[in-house]
N, C-alpha and C positions, 0 to 999 in steps of 0.2 A: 560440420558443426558438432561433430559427435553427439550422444544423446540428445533428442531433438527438444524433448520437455524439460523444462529448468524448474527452478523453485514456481517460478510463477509465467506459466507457458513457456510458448516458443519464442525468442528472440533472436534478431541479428541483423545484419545491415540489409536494408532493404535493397531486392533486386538483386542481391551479390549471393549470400548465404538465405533469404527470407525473400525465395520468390514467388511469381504468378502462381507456379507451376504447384509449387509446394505446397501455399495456400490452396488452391482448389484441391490437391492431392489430399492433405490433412482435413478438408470438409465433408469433401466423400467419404473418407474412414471413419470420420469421427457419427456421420449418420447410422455407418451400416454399425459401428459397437453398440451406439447405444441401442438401436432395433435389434440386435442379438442379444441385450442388455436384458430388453422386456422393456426398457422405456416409456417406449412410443405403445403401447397395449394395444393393439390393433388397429389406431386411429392415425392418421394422416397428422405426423408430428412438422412443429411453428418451430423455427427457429427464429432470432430478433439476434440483427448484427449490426453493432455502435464501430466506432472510430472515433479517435483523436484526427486533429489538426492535419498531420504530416502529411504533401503531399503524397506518398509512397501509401497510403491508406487511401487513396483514391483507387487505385488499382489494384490493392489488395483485396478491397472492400467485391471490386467489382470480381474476381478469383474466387472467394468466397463463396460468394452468393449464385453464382454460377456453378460452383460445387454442389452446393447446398441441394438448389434447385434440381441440378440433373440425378440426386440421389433421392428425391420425390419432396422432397419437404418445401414446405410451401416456406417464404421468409417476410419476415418483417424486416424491412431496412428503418433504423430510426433517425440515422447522420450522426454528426459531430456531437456526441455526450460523453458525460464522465463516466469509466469504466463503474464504479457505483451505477450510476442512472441504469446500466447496461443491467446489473445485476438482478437491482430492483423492476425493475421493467419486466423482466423474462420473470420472475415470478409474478408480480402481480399482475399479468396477461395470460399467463398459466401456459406457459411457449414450453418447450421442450428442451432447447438449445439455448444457450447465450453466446456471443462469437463479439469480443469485445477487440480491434485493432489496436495496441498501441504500446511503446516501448518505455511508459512512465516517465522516470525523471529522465530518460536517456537520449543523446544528441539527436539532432534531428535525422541524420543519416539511417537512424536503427527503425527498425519496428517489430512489431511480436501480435501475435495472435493467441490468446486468453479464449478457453472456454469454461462455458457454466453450465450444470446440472438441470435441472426442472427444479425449481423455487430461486433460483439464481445462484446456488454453491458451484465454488468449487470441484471439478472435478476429484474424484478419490484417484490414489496412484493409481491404483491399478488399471483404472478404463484408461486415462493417457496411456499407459504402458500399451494397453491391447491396440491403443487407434495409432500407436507407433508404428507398433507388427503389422498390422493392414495394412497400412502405407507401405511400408517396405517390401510387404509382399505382391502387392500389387506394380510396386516400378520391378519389380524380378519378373512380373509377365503374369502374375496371376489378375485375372478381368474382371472389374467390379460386374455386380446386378443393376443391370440400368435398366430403368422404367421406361417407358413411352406413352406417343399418346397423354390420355387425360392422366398418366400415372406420374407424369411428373409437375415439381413444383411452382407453385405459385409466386413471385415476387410484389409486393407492395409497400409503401411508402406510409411509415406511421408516424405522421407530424405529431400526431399528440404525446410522444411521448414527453418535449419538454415542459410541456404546460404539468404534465401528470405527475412529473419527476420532483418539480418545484413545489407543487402543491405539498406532496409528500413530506417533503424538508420544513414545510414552515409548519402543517399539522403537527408532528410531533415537538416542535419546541413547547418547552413549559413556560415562556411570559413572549412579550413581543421587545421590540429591542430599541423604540420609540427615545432619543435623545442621544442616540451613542452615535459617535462619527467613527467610520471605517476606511481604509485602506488596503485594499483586496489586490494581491500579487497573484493574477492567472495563467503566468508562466505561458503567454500567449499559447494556451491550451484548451484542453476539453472542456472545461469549465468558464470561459469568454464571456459566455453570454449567461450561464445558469448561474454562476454563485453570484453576480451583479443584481440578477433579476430578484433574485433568492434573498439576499440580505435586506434588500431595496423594500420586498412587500410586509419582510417582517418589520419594519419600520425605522431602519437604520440611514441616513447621512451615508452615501458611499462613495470613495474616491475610487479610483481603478487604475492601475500602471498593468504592464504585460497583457494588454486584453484587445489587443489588434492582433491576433494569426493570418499568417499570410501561408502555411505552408511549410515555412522556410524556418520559422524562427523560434519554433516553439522550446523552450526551457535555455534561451541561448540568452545569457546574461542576467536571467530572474528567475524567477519563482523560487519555489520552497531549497533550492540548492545555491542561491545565489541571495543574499535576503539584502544587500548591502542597498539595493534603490528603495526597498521597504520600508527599512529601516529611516532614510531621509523623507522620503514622500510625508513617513507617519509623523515626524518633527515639523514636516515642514507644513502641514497641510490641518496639525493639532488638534488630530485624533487622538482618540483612546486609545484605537489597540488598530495593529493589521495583522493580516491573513495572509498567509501564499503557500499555495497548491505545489505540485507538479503539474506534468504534462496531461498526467490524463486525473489526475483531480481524488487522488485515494489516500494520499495523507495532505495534513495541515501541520505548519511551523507558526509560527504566533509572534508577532511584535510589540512590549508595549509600548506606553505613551511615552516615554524616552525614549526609544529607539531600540531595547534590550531587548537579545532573541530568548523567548518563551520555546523552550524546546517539546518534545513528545512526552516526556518524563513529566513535565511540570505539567503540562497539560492535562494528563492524566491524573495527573494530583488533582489538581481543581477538581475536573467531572467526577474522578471520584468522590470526593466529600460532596460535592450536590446533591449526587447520588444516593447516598449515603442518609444526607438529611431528608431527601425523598420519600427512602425508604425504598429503593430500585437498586442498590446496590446488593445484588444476592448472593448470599453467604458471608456478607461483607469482603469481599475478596475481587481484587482487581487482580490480572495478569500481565504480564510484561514479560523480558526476554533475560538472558543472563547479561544482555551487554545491559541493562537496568542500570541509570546510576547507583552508585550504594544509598545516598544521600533521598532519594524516592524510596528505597527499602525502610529508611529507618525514621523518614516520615511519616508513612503508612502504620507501620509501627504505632508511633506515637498516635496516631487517629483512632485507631482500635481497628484498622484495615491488613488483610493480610494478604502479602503476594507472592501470585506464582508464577515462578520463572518457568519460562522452554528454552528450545533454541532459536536461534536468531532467524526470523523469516516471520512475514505475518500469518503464514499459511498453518504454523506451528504454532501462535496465540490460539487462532482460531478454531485448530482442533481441540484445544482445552478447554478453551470457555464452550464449545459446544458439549462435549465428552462428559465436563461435570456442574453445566448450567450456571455459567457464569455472566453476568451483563455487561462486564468492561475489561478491554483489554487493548494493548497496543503497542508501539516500541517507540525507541528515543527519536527516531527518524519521521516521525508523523504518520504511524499510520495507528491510525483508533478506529477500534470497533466497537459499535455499540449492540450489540445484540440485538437488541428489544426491536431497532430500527432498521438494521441493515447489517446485510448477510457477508460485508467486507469491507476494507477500510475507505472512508467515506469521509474527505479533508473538506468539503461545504458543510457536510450535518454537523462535523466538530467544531467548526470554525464559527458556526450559528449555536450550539450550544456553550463554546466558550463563552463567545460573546452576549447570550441571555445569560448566563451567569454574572458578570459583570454589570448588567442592567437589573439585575433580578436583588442585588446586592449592596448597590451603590457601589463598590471599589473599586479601584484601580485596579489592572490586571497583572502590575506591579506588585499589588499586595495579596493580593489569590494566589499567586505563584511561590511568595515567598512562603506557602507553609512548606516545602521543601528547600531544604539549599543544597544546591548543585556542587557534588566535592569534586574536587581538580580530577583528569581524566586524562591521562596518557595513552597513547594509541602508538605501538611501533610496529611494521610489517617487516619479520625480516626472511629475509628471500630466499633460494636456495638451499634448501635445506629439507629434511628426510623428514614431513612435517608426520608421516606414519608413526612416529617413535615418539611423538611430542607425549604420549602418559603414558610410556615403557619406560623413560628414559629413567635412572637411578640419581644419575646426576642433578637432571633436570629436577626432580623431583625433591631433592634436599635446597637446589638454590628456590625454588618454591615455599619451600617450607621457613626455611631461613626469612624471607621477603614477609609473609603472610606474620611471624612472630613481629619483625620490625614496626610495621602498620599496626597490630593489634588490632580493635573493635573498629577504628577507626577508617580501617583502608582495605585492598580489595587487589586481588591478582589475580586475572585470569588468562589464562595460554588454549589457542583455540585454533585450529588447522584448518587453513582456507580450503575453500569445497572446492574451487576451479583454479587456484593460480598454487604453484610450488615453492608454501610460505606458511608462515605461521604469526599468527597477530598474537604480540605481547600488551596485553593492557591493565594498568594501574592504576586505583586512584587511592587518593590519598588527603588529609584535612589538607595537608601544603605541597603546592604544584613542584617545588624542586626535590621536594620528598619524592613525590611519584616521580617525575622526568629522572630522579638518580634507581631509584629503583629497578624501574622499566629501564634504563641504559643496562643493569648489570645483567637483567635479565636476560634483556635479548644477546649481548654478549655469550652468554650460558649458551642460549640455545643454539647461536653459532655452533660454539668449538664442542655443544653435544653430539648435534645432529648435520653438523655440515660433512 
């Protein structure tokens, strides 16, 4: 698997690359770092461990926890929740560990194991890094410290945490959502039973498609990466707006009352002017990514809102808006963070805050979106190529230049070296899509006969 931690844990096909073995291997290391960390301050550290759907999280869950436990720490099991709930949960139980199963929007065959801090963050690089080297040094033969006796952990079963999770989600809305009709895509996943319950007591009309998991089926033909039953359910069934997750329920995609997909971008346009008129938007400044439409840039803009790009990953939103106290941030793929509420991307709280925006407003979610317009967007991945040299290159760097004069104010070039595949993503946009699609052709041409 080379490097075991990715942007966002471990992932890979379960049982193949992501096994029993590994998992308990990775829970044992990940106790003893943080107890070398300081952590755990001399008290008998709670870990609290979620899963999605998949069945491959049945027995991981059970690796885990067995880990867990024979490293002294006593665990909360909480079952099937959304990585969010996992989050929130481990801090407001004040746990020590968060150990969240699941491979997001990805096939059902995959799975991945997510850990969290004490308040529910994100691990920092570095402690993954250390609970790599443990791991690794321990299958070279070196022996963990095992407890005995009363010295090792306890396991039990905390049902409350969905009642606790939901609770949390409908406290922080600002109105209740009393006349709106929904149609909620759960990507037969982590969120089945919570964003149903969830919309349902803030007072919303809910239809539900993908919210049968068996297992087997989780993000296979819907949710947030699939919107096409969404989009009809929401025509067919004459709702306002729908909703659809991933597998394990951390970003939201948006439908409206036609059928039109509300992406991340626009999303984040909406909550931020609410925001905004709240008087919660701090610094007036929402974050977002460089893949950011230009078209959300120069909305914002116009709002008197100002945005900051990182790089593409939500784990890079989130250390900005942390770093310099920012309340709103996310990317075009659905994941939003709202700070104030939740310590990672959270697709039920945004999907409940869009939609009290809408109720809170009277409008269509058609015309909340419209204060951005979405300019044409080119995406080419081209292969094979010495993606190291992509901002050496002298050539590259003039048909760059050349592209960015053509466009003028209006349009937008960016050249970007895939982190794991040997490729480099050319993307364009532009006021007119055959603008960009000619654009982006010559470019990626370029980067060919630069770097091939």
């Amino acid at each position: 698997m080379g490097r075991l931690f990715g942007t966002d844990g471990v992932r890979g096909v379960a049982n193949a690359d992501l096994t029993a073995e590994l998992a308990l291997g990775l829970s044992v290391a990940a106790a003893h770092v943080l107890a070398e960390a300081g952590t755990f301050e001399g008290h008998r550290p709670t870990a609290l461990v979620g899963r999605d759907p998949r069945a491959s999280g049945e027995f991981l869950e059970a690796a885990v926890v067995a880990g867990l436990a024979s490293a002294g720490v006593n665990v909360l099991r909480v079952g099937v929740l959304p990585t969010p709930a996992v989050a929130y949960l481990t801090g407001a139980l004040g746990a020590d560990i968060g150990v969240m199963l699941s491979a997001s929007h990805n096939a059902m065959p995959d799975n991945g194991i997510k850990f969290f801090a004490r308040g529910g963050h994100k691990l920092a690089d570095e402690l993954e890094d250390r609970i790599e080297t443990v791991y690794e040094q321990h299958r070279s033969g070196e022996p963990w410290s095992r407890p005995t006796g009363a010295g090792v952990g306890r396991v039990t079963d905390y049902t409350e945490g969905f009642d606790r999770y939901v609770a949390h989600l409908i406290g922080v809305l600002p109105n209740r959502l009393d006349g709106l009709k929904v149609v909620l895509d759960e990507a037969h996943g982590a969120a089945a039973r919570v964003s149903p319950e969830a919309f349902a007591r803030a007072g919303a009309e809910v239809v539900t498609i993908g919210a049968d998991p068996d297992g087997l089926n989780i993000n296979d033909g819907c949710g947030s990466t699939h919107l096409e039953l969404l989009r009809a359910a929401v025509v067919e069934h004459g709702a306002d707006l729908g909703i659809a997750h991933d597998g394990d329920a951390d970003r939201c995609l948006a439908v409206d009352a036609a059928g039109e997909e509300v992406d991340g971008d626009q999303i984040l346009a909406v909550l931020a002017l609410a925001m905004k008129e709240a008087g919660q938007l701090r610094k007036d400044t929402v974050v977002g990514t460089v893949m950011s439409n230009l078209g959300f840039k120069i909305a914002m803009e116009r709002e008197g809102i100002q945005l900051v790009q990182t790089a593409v990953g939500d784990r890079y939103v989130l250390e900005s808006m942390k770093a310099e106290g920012f309340a709103l941030g996310g990317e075009q793929s659905g994941h939003v963070i709202v700070l104030d509420h939740a310590t990672t991307g959270d697709g039920t709280l945004t999907g409940l805050m869009l939609a009290a925006r809408v109720a809170a407003t009277g409008r269509g979610l058609a015309e909340l979106a419209g204060v951005m317009r979405r300019l044409p967007q080119v995406l080419i991945n081209v292969r094979d190529v010495d993606k190291s040299r992509v901002d050496t290159s002298s050539e590259l760097a003039t048909a760059v230049s050349e592209a960015e004069r053509e466009l003028g104010s209006t349009g937008r070039v960016l050249l970007r070296q895939s982190g794991t595949e040997p490729l480099v993503r050319v993307m364009v946009e532009a006021a007119d899509i055959e603008q960009a699609r000619a654009v982006a052709g010559r470019l990626a041409d370029v980067v060919k006969s630069a770097l091939g």
